[in-house]
N, C-alpha and C positions, 0 to 999 in steps of 0.2 A: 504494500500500500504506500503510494507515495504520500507526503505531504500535501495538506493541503494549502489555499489561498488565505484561509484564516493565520492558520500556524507560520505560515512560511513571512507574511507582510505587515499584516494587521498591528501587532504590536509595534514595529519600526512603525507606522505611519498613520498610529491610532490620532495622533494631534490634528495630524493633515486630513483624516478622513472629517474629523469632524468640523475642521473646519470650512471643507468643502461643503460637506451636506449639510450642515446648517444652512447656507441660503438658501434652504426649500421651505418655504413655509406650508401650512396646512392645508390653504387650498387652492386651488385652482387658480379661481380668476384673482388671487393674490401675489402671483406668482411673479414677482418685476425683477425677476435674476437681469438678462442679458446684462452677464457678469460685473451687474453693478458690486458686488459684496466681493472681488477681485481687485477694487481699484488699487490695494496694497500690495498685490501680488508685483514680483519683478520679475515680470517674463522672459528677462536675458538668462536668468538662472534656468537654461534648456533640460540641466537634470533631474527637475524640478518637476517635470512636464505630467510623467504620471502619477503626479500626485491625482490630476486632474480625470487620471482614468481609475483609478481605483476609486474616486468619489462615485462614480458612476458603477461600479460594481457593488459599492456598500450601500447604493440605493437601492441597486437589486436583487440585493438579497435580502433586505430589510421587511420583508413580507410580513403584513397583520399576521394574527392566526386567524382572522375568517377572510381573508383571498382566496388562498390556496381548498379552501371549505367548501366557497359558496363555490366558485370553480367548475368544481366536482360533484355536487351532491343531487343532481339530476339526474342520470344515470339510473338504469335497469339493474346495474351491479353494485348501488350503495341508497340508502336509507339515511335519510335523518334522524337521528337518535329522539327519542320523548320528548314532546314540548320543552320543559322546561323552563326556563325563562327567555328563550328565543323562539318561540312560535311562529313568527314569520319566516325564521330559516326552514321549519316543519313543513308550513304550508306551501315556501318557497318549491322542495322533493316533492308535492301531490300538484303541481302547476298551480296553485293560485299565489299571485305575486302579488307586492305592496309597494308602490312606486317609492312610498316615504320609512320603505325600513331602511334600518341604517346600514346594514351590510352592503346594500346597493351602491348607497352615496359614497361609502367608506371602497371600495372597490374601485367603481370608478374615478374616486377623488387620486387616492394613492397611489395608483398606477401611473394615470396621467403627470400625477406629480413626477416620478420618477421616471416618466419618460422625457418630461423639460428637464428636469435633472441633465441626461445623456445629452442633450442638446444642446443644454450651461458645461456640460465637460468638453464638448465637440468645440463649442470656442474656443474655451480658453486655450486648449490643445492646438489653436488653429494660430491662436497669440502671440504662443509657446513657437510657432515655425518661423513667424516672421521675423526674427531674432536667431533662429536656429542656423546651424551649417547644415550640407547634404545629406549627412547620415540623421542628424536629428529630426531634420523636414520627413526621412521614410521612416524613422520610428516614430512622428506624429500619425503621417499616413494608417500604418498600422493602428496605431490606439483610436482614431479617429474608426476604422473600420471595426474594431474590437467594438467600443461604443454603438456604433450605427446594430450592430448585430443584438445586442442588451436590447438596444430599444426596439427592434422589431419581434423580440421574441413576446414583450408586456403588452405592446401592439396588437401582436396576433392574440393573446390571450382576450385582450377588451372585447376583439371583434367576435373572439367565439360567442363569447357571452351576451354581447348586441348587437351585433349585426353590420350594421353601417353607424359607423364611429368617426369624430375625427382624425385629421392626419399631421400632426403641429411637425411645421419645419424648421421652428428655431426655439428660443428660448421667452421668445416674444410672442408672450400669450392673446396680446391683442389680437392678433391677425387671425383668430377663432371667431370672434365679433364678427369676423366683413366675413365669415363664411356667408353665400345664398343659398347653399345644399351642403348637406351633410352626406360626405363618400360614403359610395356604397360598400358591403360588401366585396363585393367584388373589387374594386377600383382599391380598397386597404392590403388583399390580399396578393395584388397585382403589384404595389406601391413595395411590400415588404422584398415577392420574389426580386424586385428592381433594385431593392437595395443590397440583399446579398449578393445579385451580380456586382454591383458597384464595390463592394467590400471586399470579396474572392480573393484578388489579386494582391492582397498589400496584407492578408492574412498569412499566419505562420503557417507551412506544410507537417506539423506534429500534431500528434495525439494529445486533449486536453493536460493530460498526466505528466508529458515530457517536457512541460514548460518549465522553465530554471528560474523564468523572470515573476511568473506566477501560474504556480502550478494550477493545472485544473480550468486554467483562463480560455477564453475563446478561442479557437483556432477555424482558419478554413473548413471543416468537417462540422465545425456547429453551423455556422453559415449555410453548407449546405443542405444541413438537416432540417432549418427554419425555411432553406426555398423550398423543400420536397413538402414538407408539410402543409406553405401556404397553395405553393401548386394542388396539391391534394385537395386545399379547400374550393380550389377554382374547377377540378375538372380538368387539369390539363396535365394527365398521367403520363403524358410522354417527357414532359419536364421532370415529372416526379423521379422518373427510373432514372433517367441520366442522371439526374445528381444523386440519389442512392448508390446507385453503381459506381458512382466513384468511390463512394464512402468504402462501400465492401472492397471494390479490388483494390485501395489501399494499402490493406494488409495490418495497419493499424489499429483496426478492430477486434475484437473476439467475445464470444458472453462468459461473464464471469461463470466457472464452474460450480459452484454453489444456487442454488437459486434463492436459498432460505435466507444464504448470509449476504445474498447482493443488499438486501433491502437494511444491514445492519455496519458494525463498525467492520468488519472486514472487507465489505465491498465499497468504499471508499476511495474515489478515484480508478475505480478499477478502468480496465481496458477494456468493457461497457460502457462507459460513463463517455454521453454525448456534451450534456448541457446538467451542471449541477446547480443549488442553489449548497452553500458550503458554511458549514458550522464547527466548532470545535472548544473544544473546553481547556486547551493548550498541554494538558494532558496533569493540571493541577487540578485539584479539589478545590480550590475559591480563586479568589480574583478576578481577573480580565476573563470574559467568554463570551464569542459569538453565538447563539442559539435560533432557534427558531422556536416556537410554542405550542408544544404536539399535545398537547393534554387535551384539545380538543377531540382528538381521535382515540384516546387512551377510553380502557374501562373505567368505571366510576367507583370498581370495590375490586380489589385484586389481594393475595398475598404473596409479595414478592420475594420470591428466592434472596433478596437482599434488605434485609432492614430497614425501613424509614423511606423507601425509595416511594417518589407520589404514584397516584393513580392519576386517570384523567376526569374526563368532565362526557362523556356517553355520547357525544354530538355526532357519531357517523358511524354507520354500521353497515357491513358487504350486506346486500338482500339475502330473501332466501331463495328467491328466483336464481340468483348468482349460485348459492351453494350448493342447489338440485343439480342446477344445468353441471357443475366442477363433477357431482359425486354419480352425474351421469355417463361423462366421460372417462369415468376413471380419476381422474386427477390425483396425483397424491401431492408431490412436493408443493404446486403452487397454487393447492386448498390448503395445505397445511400453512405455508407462508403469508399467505392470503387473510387468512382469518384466527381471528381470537376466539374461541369458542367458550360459552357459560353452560352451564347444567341447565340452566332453565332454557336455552337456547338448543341444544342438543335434544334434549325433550319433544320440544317444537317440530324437528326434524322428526323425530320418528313417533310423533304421531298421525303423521301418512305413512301407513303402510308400506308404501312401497319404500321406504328407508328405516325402518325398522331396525334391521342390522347396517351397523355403521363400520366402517374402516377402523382400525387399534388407534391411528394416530388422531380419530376427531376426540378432544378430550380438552378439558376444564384446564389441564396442566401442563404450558407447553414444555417444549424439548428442552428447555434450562430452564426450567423450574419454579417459574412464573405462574402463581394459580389464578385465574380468571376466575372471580365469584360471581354469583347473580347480583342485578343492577337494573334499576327500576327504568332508563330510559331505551335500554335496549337487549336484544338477543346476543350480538356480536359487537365486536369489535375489528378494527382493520388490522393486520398484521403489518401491513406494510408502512405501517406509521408507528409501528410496536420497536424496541429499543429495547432486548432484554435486560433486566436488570442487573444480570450480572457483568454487563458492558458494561455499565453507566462509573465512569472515574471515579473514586474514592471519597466523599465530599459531595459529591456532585446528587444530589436526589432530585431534580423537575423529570418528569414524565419525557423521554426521548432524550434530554441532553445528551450533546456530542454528537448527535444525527446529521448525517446528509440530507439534503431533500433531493430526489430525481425527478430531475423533465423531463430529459430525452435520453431515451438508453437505444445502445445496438440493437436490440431486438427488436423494437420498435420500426428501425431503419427497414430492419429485413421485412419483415412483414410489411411495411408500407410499401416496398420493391416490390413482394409478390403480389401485393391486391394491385397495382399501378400495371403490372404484366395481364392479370386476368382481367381488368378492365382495356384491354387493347394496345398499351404500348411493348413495344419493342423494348429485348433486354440486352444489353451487352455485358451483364456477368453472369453470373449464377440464375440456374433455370427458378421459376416460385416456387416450385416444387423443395428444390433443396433448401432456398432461405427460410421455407414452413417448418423442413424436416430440423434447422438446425437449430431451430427452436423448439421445437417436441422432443430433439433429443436431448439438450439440457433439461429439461421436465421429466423424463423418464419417461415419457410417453411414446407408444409405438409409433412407428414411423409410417408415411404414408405414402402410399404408390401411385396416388394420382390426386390429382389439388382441383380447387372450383373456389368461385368466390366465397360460395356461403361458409365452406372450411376456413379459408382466410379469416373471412370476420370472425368465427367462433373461435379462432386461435386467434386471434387479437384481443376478444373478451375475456379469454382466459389467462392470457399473459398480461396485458394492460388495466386491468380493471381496479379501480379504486386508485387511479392516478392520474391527477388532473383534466374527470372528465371525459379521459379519449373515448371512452362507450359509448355516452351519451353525443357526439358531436361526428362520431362515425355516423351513428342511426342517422344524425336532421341530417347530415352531407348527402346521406345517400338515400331519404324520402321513407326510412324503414319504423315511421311513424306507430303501427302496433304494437310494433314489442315491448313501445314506452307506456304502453296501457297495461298495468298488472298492479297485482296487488291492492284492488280496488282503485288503482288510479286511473283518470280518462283524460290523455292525450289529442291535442288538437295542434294543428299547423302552428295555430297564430300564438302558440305557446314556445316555440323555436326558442324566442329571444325572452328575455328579461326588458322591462321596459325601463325607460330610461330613470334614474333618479327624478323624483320630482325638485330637489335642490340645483341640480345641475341643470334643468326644462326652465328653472327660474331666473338663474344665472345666463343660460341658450337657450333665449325662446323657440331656435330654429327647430333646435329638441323635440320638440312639442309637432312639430309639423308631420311627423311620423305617423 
């Protein structure tokens, strides 16, 4: 496991981070960077320069814990845990939406914040060259396209979520105002494939991991992983493969051999790992630590193989539509990874019949010795936001501390290579067949002799699922409107998107024209 971008920077340049992102304020149309809060800065100092890009990394990783929540929790393969005191995130999972709950605003507010953020780094960085010699000008180049890639990955997330979004091209929030139309769809994810071309070129040719200057940082192959995907969202799978296929014939890639321990501390940077969001406890019990705030996703009553370590708060639970569909194909490793299972939850399961008898490994107890107890807001828990206890640093007890978060992993690549082929493009690596099989055989799952789409996508459900979503945004891509009607829930078109915040309709009346 290499190091990562926390461990490796963060501490040399904790002053400078914050003194970059402090000129983000909370919201939106607050936003009067165009690096006024720079004028101290002495841009001759060229070494100076990536101060300016790590501000723009620590913006994005700076994710609330309900972004990465609401995201997600759509989806056929996750539930929102018990009311609670967030009911509109509840009712958000059954399609009825509240334009003025706050996850909405809070969502859209923070993203966009942190996409002017990338934009306030993109100057200054731009400040930084005009003062610079030749080699400095191409390691702006560089961080300038590192940047432009950050901000199109939050980009394409907004758009999943609504649809046709704005597209801010500097740091000067005004120029939102004299919008007359609000980009479509299409025209963002059109916007984003044009920027990783623009980026390609000036990006480093290594693996996230092989970075010396920041481990785990951007590289050309994230780039191309955010054109494949927004291609994906457009329909134009012939763009898709080609950049996939460069990704694979690289060589640079492989899936972690583990699949349990991809989603924990040992998979880490691995040679999977596309696009991370990067945390670390620096390997001390207190002080300095970057985290993220997974107790969302944690059970609500657990007894941990480790003393004192917290539980979470019940807010996301795999369905049980998800756990049928796993223990109908057999599944073992990535139902067992996949899910935290409770007695009362297991129960639930066999009482249909037809799962009665269960597999040895579905149990209250997982593999390190973590007992999952009953918890009044749900049946399950996600495994993949699970953090066994007895990883967790010495000192350290918040629910996941020290966790990676994953965006985009290898597997993901492959599979989106083989549904871009069975949707009519042309391959120039690996047939779909193989990129399917070589993810079924890290699963332990038998291998298959002949490939179709509808395979593809159930091997997408079953590898991807309870990860930013992808379930849920496969289906609206490709019109597979039913499947999101279960469990008493009823699915309609005009449920696609999430409607706009009503604060930001206040803020952009254009908003409202939708």
């Amino acid at each position: 496991m290499k190091n990562n971008l926390s461990i490796s920077i963060t501490k040399i340049l904790y002053l400078g981070l914050i003194l970059i992102v402090s000129g983000c304020t909370e919201k939106l149309d607050e936003l009067e960077l165009n690096n006024n809060f720079a004028e101290g800065t002495d841009f001759t100092k060229t070494e100076d320069m990536i101060l300016s890009l790590i501000g723009v990394y620590e913006a994005f990783q700076s994710r609330g814990w309900e972004q990465p929540l609401l995201i997600a929790v759509r989806g056929d393969d996750v539930n929102a845990g018990g009311l609670g005191d967030q009911p509109d995130f509840a009712e958000t999972d059954i399609f009825n939406y509240n334009k003025d709950y706050w996850m909405y605003n809070s969502l859209w507010e923070n993203l966009y914040v942190d996409v002017i953020s990338a934009h306030t780094g993109i100057e200054q960085i731009e400040r930084y060259q005009d003062q610079a010699e030749e080699n400095g000008v191409t390691l702006g180049n560089q961080y300038i396209a590192e940047a432009q890639v950050i901000r199109a990955m939050m980009l394409f997330h907004i758009s999943q979520v609504w649809g046709d979004v704005f597209i801010p091209t500097s740091s000067n929030t005004a120029e939102l105002k004299q919008l007359e139309a609000v980009p479509s769809q299409h025209e963002v994810m059109q916007h984003i494939s044009d920027q990783m071309d623009e980026a390609i070129p000036n990006l480093l040719d290594v693996h996230p991991n092989e970075r010396t200057d920041i481990p785990g940082g951007v590289t050309l192959y994230t780039a191309l992983a955010i054109k494949a995907l927004a291609n994906q969202e457009l329909g134009n799978y012939q763009a898709v493969a080609d950049a996939c296929a460069i990704i694979i014939d690289s060589g640079r890639f492989s899936l972690f051999s583990d699949y349990y321990q991809l989603f924990k501390t040992p998979g880490k940077l691995s040679d999977e790992s596309i696009i991370d969001m990067q945390y670390s406890d620096f390997g001390q019990g207190e002080g300095d630590r970057e985290g993220h705030l997974y107790a969302p996703y944690g059970p609500q009553n657990w007894t941990p193989a480790i003393d004192g370590a917290s539980s979470g708060w019940g807010f996301f639970e795999p369905s049980m539509k998800f756990i049928k569909f796993m223990l109908d194909r057999g599944e073992t490793v990535r139902l067992e990874t996949s899910v935290l299972f409770t007695n009362r939850g297991i129960a639930e399961i066999q009482a249909d019949p037809k799962y009665v008898s269960l597999p040895s490994f579905i149990s209250n107890t997982t593999r390190d010795g973590d007992v999952i107890n009953d918890y009044a807001r749900a049946l399950f828990a996600s495994g993949k936001h699970y953090l066994p206890s007895t990883q967790l640093i010495p000192g350290r007890r918040a629910y996941g501390s020290n966790k990676n978060f994953n965006i985009i992993r290898y597997a993901e690549i492959l599979l989106t290579y083989a549904e871009a082929l069975e949707q009519g493009a042309s391959g120039s690596s690996i047939t779909a067949l193989q990129a399917v099989n070589l993810v079924r055989e890290r699963a332990k799952m038998p291998l298959l002799t002949n490939i179709s789409l509808e395979e593809i996508l159930n091997e997408k459900y079953a590898e991807l699922s309870m990860e930013w979503g992808k379930r849920y945004y496969d289906l609206i891509r490709l019109g597979r409107n039913s499947e999101l009607s279960y469990d008493g829930r009823t699915f309609t078109e005009d449920k696609a998107y999430l409607p706009y915040p009503q604060a930001q309709v206040d803020q952009f009346p254009i908003l409202g024209e939708r």
